[in-house]
N, C-alpha and C positions, 0 to 999 in steps of 0.2 A: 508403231513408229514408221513400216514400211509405207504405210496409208499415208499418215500424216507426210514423210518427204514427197510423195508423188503428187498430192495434192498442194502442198509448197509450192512444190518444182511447178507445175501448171500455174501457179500463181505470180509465179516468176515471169513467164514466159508471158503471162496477159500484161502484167506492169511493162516488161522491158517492150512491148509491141509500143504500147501506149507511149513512155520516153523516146522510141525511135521517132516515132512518129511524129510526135513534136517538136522533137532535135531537129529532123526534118527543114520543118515547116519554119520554123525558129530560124536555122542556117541562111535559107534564102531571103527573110525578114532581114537578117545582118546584113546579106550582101545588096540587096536593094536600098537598104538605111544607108550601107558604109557610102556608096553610087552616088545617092542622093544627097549626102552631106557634104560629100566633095563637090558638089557641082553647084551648092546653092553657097559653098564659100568661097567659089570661084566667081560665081554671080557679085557677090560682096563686096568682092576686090575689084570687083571693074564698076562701080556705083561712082561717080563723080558727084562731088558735092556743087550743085550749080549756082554758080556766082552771079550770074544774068540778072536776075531780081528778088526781091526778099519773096519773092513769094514760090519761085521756084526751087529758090534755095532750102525753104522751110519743107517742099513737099519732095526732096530728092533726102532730105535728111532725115525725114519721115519712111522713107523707103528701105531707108540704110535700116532705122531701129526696130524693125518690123522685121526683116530679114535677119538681124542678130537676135531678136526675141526666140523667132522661129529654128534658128540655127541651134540655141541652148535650148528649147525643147524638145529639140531632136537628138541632140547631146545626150541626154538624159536617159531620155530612152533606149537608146544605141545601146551607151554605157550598161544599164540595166537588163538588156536581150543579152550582150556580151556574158556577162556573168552567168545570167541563167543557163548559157550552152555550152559552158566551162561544165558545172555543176551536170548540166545530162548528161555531158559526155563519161564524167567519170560513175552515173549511175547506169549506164548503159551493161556497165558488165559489173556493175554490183550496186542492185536498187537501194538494196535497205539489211541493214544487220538485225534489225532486232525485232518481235512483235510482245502485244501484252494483249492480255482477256481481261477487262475488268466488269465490275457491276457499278450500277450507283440506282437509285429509286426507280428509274424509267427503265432499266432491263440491263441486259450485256450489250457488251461493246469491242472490237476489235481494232486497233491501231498496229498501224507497220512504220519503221521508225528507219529513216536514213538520213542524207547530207541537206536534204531539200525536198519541198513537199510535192507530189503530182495527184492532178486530180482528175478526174473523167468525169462524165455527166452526170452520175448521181452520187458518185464518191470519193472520199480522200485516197488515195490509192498509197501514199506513201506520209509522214506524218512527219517535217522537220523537226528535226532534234531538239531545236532552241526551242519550238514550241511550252506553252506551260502545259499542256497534256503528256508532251514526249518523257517530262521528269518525272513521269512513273519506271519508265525504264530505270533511271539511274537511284529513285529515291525505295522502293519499295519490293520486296520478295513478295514469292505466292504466301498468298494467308494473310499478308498486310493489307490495313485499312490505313490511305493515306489523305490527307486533306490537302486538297488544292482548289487555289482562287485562278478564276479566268476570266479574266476581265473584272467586274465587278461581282460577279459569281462567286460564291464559296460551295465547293463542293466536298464531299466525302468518299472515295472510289475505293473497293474491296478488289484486291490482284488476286486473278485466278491463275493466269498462265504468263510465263514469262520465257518467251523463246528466243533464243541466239540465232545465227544464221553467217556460215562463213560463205559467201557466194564470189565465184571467179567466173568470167564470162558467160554470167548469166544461169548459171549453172551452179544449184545449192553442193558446198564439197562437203559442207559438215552443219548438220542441225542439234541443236542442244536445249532440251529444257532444262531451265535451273531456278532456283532459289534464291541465289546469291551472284551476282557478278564477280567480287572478289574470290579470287581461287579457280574461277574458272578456267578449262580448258585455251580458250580462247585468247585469255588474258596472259596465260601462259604460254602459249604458243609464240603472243608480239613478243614478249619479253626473251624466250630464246630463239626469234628468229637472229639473223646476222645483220648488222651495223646498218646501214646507206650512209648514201651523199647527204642526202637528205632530209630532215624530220618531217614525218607524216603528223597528219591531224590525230590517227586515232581517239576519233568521238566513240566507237564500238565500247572501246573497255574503258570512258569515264568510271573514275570511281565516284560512292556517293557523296563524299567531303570538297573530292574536285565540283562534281556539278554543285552544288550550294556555292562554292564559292565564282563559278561562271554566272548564275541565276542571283546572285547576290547585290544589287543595287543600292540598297540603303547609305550607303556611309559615301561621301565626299573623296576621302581616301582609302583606299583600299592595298594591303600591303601581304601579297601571298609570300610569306618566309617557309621555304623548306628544304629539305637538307639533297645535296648531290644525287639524281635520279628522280625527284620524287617528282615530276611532272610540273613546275610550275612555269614553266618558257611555256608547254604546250595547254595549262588551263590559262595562263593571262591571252594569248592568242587564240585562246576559244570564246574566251571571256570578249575578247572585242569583236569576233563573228555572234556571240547574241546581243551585243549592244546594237550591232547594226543592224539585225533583223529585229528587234523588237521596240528599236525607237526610230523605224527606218523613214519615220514620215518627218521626223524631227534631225535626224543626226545622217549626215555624209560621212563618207570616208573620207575628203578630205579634211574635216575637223578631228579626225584624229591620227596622231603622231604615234608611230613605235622605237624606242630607242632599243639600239644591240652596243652589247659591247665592243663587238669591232666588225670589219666585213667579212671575215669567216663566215661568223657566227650567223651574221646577218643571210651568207648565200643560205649556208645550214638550212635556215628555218624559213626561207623564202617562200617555200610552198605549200605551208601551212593554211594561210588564209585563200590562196586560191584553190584548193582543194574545201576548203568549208564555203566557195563560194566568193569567195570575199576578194576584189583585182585590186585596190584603189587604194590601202591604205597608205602613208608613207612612213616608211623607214627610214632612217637615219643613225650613223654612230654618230655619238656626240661631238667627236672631232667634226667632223663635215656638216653639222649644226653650227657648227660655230662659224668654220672657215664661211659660208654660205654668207654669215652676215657681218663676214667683216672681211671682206675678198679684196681688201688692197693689200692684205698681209700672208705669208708664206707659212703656213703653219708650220713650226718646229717639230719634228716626231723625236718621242722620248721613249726612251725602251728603258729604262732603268728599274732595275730588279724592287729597287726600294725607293720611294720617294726622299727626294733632299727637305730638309727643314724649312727650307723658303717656300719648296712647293706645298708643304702642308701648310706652312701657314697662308700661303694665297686661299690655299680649299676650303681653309674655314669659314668658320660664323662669323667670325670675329675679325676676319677682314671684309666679311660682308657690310657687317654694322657700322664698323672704319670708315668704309667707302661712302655710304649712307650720312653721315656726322659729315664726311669733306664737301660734300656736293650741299648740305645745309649751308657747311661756311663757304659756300661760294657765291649765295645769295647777298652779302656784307662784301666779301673781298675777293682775291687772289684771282679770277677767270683772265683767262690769256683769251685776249683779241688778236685778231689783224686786220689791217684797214680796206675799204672797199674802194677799187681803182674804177674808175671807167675812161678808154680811152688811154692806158698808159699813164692816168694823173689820181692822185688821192682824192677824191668826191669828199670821202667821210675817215677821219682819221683812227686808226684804235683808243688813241687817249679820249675823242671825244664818243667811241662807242661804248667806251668804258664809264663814260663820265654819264652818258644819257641812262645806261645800265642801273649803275649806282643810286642816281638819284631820282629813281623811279619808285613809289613804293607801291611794295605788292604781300602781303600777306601769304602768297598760296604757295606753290613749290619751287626748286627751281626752274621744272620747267616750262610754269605757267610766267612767271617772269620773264624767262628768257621768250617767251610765247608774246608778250606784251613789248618788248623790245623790237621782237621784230614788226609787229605792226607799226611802231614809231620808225623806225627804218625805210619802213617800204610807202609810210608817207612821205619821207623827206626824200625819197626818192621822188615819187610822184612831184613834188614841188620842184624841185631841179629835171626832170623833165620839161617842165613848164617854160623854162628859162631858155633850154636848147632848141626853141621854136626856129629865132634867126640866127640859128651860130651856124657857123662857116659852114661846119661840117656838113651838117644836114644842108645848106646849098649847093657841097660839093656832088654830093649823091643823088640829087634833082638834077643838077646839070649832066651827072653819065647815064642818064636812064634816056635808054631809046625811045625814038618818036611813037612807035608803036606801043610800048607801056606809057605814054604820056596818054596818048589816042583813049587804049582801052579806061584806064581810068577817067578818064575825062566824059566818056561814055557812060559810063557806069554811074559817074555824080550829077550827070545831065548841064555842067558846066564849069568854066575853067578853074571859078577861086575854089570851087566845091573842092572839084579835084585836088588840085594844092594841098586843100588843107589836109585831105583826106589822104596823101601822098606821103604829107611830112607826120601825121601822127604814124601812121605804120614804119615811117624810116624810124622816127624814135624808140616805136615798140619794141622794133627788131634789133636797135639796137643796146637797149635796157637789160633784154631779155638775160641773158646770160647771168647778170648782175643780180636782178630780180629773184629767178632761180637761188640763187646761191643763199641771198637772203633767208631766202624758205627753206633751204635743206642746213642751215645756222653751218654754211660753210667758213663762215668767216670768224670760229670758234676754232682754235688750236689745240685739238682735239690729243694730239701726241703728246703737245708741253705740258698740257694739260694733265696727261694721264702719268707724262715721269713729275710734276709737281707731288701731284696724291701720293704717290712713293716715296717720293719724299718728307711728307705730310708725315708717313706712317708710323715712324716711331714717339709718336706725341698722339697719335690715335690707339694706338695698342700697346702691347707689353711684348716687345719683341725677346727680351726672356725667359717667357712662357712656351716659347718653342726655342730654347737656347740657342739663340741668334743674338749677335752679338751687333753695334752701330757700325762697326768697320767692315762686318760680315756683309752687313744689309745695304749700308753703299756702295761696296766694290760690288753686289748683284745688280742697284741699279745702273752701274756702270754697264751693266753687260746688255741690260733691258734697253739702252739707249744707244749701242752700237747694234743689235738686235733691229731696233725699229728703223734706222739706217739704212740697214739691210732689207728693208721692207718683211721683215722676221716676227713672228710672235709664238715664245711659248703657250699651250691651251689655255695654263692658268691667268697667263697675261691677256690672252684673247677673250677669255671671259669677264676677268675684272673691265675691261677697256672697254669691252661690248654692252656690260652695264652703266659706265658713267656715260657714255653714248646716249644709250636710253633715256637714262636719271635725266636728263639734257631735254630730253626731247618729248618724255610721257609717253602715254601708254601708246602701247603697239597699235596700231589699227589695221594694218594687212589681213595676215591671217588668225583667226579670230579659234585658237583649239580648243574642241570641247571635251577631250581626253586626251592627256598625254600617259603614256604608256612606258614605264622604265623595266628593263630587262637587266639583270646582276647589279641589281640598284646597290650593291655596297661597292661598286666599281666607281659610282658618284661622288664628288666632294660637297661637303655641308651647302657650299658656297653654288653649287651649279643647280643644286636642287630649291637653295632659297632663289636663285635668280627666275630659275621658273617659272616656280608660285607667285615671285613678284612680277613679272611681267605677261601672266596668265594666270591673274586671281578667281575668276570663275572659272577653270578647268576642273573637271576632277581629275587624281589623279589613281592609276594603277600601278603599281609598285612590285618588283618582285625581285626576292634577292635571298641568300644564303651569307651568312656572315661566317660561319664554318672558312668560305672560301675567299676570305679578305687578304688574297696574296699580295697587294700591294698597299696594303697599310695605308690606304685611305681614311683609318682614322671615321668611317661616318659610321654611327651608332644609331638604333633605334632608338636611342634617345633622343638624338639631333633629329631625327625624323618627327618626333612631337614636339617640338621646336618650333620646330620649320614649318609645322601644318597646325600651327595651336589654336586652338578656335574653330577648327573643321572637322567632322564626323569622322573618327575613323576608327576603320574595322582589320581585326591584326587577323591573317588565318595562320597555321602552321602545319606544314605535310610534311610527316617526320616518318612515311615508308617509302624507301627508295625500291624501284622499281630496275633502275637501270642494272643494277651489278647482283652477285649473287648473294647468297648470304655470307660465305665465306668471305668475298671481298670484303662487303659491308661491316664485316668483323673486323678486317685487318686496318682496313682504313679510318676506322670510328679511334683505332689506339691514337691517334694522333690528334683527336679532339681534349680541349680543356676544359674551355668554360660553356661551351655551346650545345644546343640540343646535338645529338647522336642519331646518325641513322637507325629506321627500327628495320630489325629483319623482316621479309618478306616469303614467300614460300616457294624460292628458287633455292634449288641446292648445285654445288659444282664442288668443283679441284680448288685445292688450298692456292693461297697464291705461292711461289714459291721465291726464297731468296738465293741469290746468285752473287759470291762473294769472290770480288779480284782479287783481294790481297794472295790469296792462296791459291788462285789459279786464273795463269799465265795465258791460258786460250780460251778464256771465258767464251771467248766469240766464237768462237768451231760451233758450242752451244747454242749459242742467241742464232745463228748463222741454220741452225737445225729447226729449232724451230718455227722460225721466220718462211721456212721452206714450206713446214707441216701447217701452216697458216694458210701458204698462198691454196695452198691444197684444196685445204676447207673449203677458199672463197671467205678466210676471213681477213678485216683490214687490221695493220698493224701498225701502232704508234711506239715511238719512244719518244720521250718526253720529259726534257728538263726542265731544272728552276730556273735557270736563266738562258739565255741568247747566245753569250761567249759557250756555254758546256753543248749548247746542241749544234753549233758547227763543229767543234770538237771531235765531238761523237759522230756525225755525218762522215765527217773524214777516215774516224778507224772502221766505221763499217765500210767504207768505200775500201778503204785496203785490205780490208777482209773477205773482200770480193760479196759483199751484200748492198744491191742495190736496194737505194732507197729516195725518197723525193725531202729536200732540207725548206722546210716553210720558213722564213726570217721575217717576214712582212703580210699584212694582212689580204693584199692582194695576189699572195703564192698560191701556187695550185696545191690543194688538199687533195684532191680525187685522184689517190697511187694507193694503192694496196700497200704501201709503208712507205710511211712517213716519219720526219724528227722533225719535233713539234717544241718551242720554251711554252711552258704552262699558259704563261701571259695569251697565249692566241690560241690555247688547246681549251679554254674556259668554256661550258656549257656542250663543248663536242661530246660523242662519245664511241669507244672504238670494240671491235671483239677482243683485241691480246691491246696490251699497255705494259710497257717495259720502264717503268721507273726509275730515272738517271740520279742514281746517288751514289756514287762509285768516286768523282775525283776530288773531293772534301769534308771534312766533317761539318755540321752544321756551322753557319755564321753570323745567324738572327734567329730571336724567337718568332719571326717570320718564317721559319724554314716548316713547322710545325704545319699549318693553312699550306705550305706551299705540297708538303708531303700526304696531306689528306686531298685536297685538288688532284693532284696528279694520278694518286689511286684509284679515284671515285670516278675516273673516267672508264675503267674496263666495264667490261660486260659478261665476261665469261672467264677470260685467261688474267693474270697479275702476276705480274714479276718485279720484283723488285732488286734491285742491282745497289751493291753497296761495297763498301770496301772489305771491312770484318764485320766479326759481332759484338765489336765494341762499339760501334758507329751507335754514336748518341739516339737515332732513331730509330735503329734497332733495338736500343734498349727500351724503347717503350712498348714490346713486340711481346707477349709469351711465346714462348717454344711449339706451342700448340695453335698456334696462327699460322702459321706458316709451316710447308717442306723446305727442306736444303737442295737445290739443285744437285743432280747427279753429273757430275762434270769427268772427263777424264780425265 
């Protein structure tokens, strides 16, 4: 083996020469591109469109589109050098993890396996991951015979050798043959190193279930369900770095969307994709999806531990379908107009916009009808233009136009009636225009009265008893939705329903046109945001991942509702049921609190029990937690406590604060996480993960069958240390506990 690292090690040292070297050469390719781009858009913006003559005019405009042609193919390229010298940089002090020896009919073969591929004159020198050869690494032990297609190839490959490689600036720290990836060294070393800010990519210790389901394309849908740790935040975000590298000639980054459950989550795993390479994609929580396309309104933020029954019922199917059924019956009746002014005076009345509406007939939806409206509109427009040749007006505005725009035009037409006429059609354009516009954006649709009408609609569309909501209930809420929209206010779920009759109005999207959207704790989703989607991105696929284990806010959406929602499309379920993040013992104490749901499976991490810490019987718990937190900061590990709700972790902020235990209180998605201890409400501790987790169950006994999900969440965050804080050991979720789960703290 001493051979083999020294020959490594030299082998290192050729690669990393070769990435310097083109990191190099690459840097200054940037900085001549960045140079060059700026200066040829600075060209762009001093291009005058020349009005002289049509012929000049055509070849300065000619000039223009030539220069933006070339500008986006410099674009592209920029963009694409960019990426690539991200990716050297971080192979510079670590080329590649992993190598394989295989055979196939033509002899042996050696590939090296890292983030990104380099190649020298005669050889691949490093072998991207995504690649379909690199899935020997993840699919196949020594002794396997594995079949794989490349291209249209089908091949047959026998694993000889299968070596690991832990490399730090350049420099192999630790080489391993093995067998098997799972269980290895390596894989256990990520798993007990300590926390970050951060989530790294770790491609190194893919498992073999993870990469099938990264390399996995067939299905339309695609829905990784696995339980707390088990990696599927970091395979769905690997999963979109080989979409991009192996459809890169077809798919952008900006066609594909990643949704986070909130902005924590979202800084979290920010540097995932640009460590596998990837700068481009975009991210989004769904709140700021939405505010984005409906930005005359305030979004309302809602922290409530448990959703109210209006708001499940907005989340559902069933007020999807509702809304679907009003927007038909609005084809026949009920659409709120108002009338188009010009000038301060009614041109065209609502009653008779409503009148031309009505008795238009149109077959197709509403809003291909309301699409045909407006072109009768924007004829009747055109015809009353006609009319305003000699009205006052338009004389009033020829007589203030100086002699000098009388001149130039008059030039321009090569004589005086020319000019005239040529004067008063652009006075009239200019002054249509506004009107015109509006037309075309169906501003003249009362888009608010409209949307409290449907609410109103709704008890004659649904069974507002099915979510025990009562007609008094359900009025006095749209009362609120209409002092709300007042206030230029909208709750999400109002912001979504609103943003679909919007739509339903208008047809399909034509902007941005997504070829993947991308959902992260997809049972964070309502029925109703996931059908709006699908319906206004029906050729999307979509990727899906989610733990229903962890359904703290009773969202109510089922993998049931998910073959619903997608019926008729491909889809492929996976399930990763070994958690990886916590140890075994956690994984133990935390699974007592599952019901109906798959259970974490043990993995081959052993630690310290978690232990319970009970107030009723002692008065200075905190001297304790206050010890520990100390023996934490020691380590260099980070520490959370973390309640079920909002109200208990300012609570507890506070007694630690008079405890003399500093610590950082998160309340909002944009509070700073990065403190060696933090008080975290679950609701924005989702998908984090810490070394020690102090479990806030101390100041009540449970008060929903919600508490159960919110008591496995909040466990499945540690990583090594678990504590759970409760009052006695009668506390209901304690009693789901054996004696053998858990120590008793030793308290004084």
């Amino acid at each position: 083996m001493t051979d083999s690292l020294s020959m490594e090690q030299q082998r290192v040292q050729t690669v990393v020469k070769k990435i310097q070297s083109e990191l190099d050469q690459l840097k200054k390719t940037v900085a001549h591109d960045s140079a060059e781009q700026k200066k040829r858009l600075k060209e762009s913006g001093e291009i005058k469109i020349n009005q002289g003559s049509s012929e000049s005019m055509w070849e300065s405009a000619g000039e223009l589109r030539l220069i933006e042609q070339d500008l986006m193919i410099r674009s592209k390229t920029l963009l694409k050098n960019q990426n690539r010298v991200m990716a050297l940089e971080k192979m510079v002090d670590d080329p590649y993890f992993g190598r394989i020896d295989y055979e196939d009919e033509l002899g042996k073969e050696t590939i090296y396996i890292g983030i990104s591929s380099v190649f020298d004159e005669y050889d691949n020198l490093v072998v991207d991951w995504r690649s379909p050869i690199a899935s020997l690494y993840y699919e196949g032990n020594v002794g396997d015979t594995i079949p794989l297609k490349i291209g249209e190839e089908k091949l047959t490959l026998l694993i000889e050798l299968k070596r690991q490689f832990l490399i730090r600036q350049a420099k192999i720290i630790q080489l391993l043959d093995t067998d098997n990836v799972m269980g290895d060294p390596y894989l256990l070393e990520a798993l007990e190193d300590r926390s970050t800010y951060q989530m790294g990519a770790v491609i190194s210790t893919l498992q073999k279930q993870q990469n099938q389901i990264v390399r996995d394309n067939s299905a339309k849908i695609t829905l990784i369900e696995g339980v707390a740790g088990s990696g599927k935040t970091v395979v769905l975000m690997q999963k979109i770095a080989y979409l991009l590298y192996t459809f890169r000639d077809q798919l952008k980054a900006s066609e594909i969307i990643l949704f986070s459950p909130n902005r924590i989550f979202q800084t979290y795993i920010s540097q995932v994709l640009p460590e596998l390479g990837e700068m481009n994609v975009t991210s989004h929580t769904f709140p700021e999806f939405m505010n984005q396309r409906v930005p005359k309104f305030t979004l309302i933020s809602n922290q409530d531990e448990e959703l109210s029954k209006v708001t499940l019922l907005k989340g559902s199917l069933q007020f999807s379908e509702a809304l679907k059924r009003y927007t038909d019956r609005l084809k026949t009746d009920y659409l709120r107009f108002s009338s188009l002014s010009f000038q301060g005076e009614i041109i065209i009345s609502k009653e008779e916009i409503k009148e031309l509406f009505y008795s238009t007939e149109s077959n197709g939806t509403l809003a291909s009808k309301l699409a045909l409206l407006q072109t009768l509109l924007l004829q009747k427009i055109e015809q009353l233009k006609q009319t305003q040749r000699t009205a006052k007006w338009v004389e009033d505005v020829l007589l203030s136009m100086s002699d000098s725009e009388l001149r130039l035009h008059e030039s321009e037409s090569k004589n005086e009636q020319k000019a005239e006429e040529n004067l008063i059609d652009s006075i009239i354009e200019s002054a249509y225009s506004p009107l015109i516009k509006r037309i075309k954006r169906l501003s003249f649709i009362r888009y608010q009265h409209q949307y409290v009408h449907f609410l109103k609609a709704v008890p004659k569309l649904l069974s507002l008893a099915e979510f025990s909501i009562t007609e008094d209930m359900w009025t006095e809420h749209i009362q609120q939705v209409v002092t709300n929209i007042a206030h230029k206010e909208l709750a999400l779920e109002d912001m979504d329903a609103f943003y679909s009759l919007f739509q339903l109005m208008h047809g399909p999207i034509s902007s941005t046109k997504f070829k993947y959207i991308c959902l992260d704790e997809v049972q964070d989703f309502s029925p109703f945001q996931l059908q709006m989607l699908k319906d206004f991105y029906p050729t999307a696929h979509f990727v899906l991942s989610g733990d229903l284990n962890q359904n703290i806010l009773m969202k109510r959406l089922s993998f049931n509702d998910l073959d619903t929602i997608f019926t008729g499309s491909s889809f492929q379920r996976y399930q990763l049921l070994t958690s990886y993040r916590s140890t075994n013992e956690i994984i133990q104490f935390s699974n007592r609190f599952l019901e109906d749901h798959s259970a974490a499976e043990a993995n081959f991490r052993e630690g310290k029990k978690p232990e319970m810490i009970l107030t009723a019987t002692h008065d200075h718990y905190l001297d304790y937690v206050k010890e520990k937190v100390a023996e934490n900061k020691k380590a260099g590990f980070r520490t959370a406590f973390i309640s079920k709700n909002y109200a208990e972790a300012e609570r507890f902020y506070q007694e630690l604060a008079h405890a003399g235990i500093g610590s950082n209180l998160v309340l909002k998605d944009t509070d700073n996480t990065h403190h060696p201890v933090i008080v975290i409400p679950v609701q924005l501790a989702k998908g984090l993960e810490f070394d020690s987790v102090f479990a806030l169950f101390q100041y009540s006994a449970p008060t929903s069958s919600n508490d159960l999900s919110t008591a496995y969440t909040i466990c499945s965050r540690a990583m090594h240390e678990l504590y759970f804080i409760a009052s006695d050991l009668q506390d209901s979720l304690v009693n789901r506990l054996k004696s053998t789960d858990y120590q008793l703290a030793e308290l004084n």
